[in-house]
C-alpha positions as CSV (number, residue, x, y, z in Angstrom):
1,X,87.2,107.2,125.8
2,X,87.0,106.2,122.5
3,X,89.8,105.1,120.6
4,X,93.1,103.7,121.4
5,X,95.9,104.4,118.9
6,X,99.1,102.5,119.6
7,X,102.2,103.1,117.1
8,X,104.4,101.4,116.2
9,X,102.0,98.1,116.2
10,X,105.1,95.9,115.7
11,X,107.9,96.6,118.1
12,X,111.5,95.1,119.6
13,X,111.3,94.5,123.1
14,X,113.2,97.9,124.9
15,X,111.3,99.6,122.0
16,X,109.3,102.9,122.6
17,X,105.8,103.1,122.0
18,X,103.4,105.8,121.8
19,X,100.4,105.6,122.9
20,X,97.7,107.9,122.0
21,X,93.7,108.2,123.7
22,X,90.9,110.2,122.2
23,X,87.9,111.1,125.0
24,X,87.4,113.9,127.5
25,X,87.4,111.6,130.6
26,X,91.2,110.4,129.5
27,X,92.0,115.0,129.9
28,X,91.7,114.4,134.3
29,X,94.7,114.0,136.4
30,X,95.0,110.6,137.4
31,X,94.1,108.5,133.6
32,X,96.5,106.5,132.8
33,X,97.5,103.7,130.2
34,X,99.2,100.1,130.9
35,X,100.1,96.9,129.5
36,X,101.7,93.6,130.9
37,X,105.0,94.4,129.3
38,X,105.4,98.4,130.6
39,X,104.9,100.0,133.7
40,X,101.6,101.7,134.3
41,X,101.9,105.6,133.2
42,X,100.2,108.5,133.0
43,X,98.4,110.2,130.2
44,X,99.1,113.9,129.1
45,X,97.4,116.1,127.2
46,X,98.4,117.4,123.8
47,X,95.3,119.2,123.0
48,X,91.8,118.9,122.0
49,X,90.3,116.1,124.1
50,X,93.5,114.1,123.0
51,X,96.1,112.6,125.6
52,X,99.1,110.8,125.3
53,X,101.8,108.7,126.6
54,X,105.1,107.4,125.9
55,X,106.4,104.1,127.5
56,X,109.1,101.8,126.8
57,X,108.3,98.4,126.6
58,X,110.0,95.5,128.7
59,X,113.4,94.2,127.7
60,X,112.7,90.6,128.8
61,X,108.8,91.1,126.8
62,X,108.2,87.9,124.9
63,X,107.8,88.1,121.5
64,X,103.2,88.3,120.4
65,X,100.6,89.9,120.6
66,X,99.5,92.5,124.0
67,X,96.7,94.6,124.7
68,X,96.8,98.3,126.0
69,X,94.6,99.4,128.8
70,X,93.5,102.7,129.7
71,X,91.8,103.6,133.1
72,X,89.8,107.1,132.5
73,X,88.0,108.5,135.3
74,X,86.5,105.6,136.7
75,X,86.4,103.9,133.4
76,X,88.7,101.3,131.7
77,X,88.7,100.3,128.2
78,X,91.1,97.9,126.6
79,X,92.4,97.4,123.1
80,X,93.0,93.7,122.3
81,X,96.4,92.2,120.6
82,X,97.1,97.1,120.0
83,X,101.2,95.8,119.1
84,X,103.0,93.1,119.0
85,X,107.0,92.7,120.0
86,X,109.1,90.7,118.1
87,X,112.5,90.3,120.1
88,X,115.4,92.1,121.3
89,X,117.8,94.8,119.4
90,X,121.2,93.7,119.4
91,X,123.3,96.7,120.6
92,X,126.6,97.4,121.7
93,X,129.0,95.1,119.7
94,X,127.5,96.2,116.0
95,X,125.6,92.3,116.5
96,X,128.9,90.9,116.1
97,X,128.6,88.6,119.1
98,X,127.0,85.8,117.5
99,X,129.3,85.9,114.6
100,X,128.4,85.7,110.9
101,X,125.7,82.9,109.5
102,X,126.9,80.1,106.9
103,X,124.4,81.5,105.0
104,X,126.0,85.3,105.2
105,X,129.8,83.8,104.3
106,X,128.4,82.5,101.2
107,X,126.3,85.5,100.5
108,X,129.6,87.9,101.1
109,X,131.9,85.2,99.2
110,X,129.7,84.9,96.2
111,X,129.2,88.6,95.8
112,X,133.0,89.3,96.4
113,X,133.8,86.5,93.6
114,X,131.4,88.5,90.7
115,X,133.1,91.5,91.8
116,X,136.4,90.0,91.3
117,X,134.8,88.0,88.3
118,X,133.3,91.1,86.7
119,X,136.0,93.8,87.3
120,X,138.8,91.1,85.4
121,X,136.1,91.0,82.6
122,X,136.0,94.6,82.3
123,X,140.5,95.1,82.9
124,X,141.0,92.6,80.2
125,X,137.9,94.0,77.6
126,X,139.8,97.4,78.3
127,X,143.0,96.4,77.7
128,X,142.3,94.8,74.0
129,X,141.0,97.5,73.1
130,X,144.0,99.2,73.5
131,X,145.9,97.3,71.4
132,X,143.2,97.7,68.3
């Protein structure tokens, strides 16, 4: 074993990671790859003395930092703080559960009103123009 590549580093929790493990002892049946926020899971090789696995990572993980451990033949080496999960996907109701922000209703009014603002600008330039 000798490296421990983990992508994405930053994830949301019910996020799937990939987790990828260089060394000849992670290629027997049996090595496998696990973290406190996914279930332990076995590694697969994709070629070379490469091996892989793909988990999906806890939908009640707290947000920071979490190693990834790998137990090779015997062996177990650990990558400190590998990704780090920042919080939960909002899905189903397009996030429209919590409603909108005061800070997005001003956002959406203030852009509407130069929209409004800018296309009378450009209706009455327009139509003096037509009178020249």
């Amino acid at each position: 074993m000798r490296n421990i590549l983990v992508r994405p580093s930053v994830i949301a929790r019910g996020g799937q990671l990939s987790i990828t493990v260089d060394g000849e002892a992670c290629l027997r049946p049996g090595s496998t790859v696990s973290s406190r926020v996914f279930p332990t899971t076995l590694l697969r090789r994709v070629g070379g003395d490469t091996s892989i696995a793909t988990v999906i990572v806890d939908r009640d993980a707290r947000r920071g930092s979490y190693d990834v451990t790998v137990h090779c033949d015997g062996r177990r080496l650990t990558r400190p703080a590998a990704f780090a999960v920042i919080g939960g996907v909002r899905a189903g109701l397009g996030g429209s559960v919590g409603g909108a922000a005061p800070a997005d209703v001003a956002i959406g009014g203030g852009l509407m009103t130069a929209g409004v603002v800018g296309g009378g600008v450009f209706w009455l330039r327009r139509r003096s123009e037509r009178r020249n």
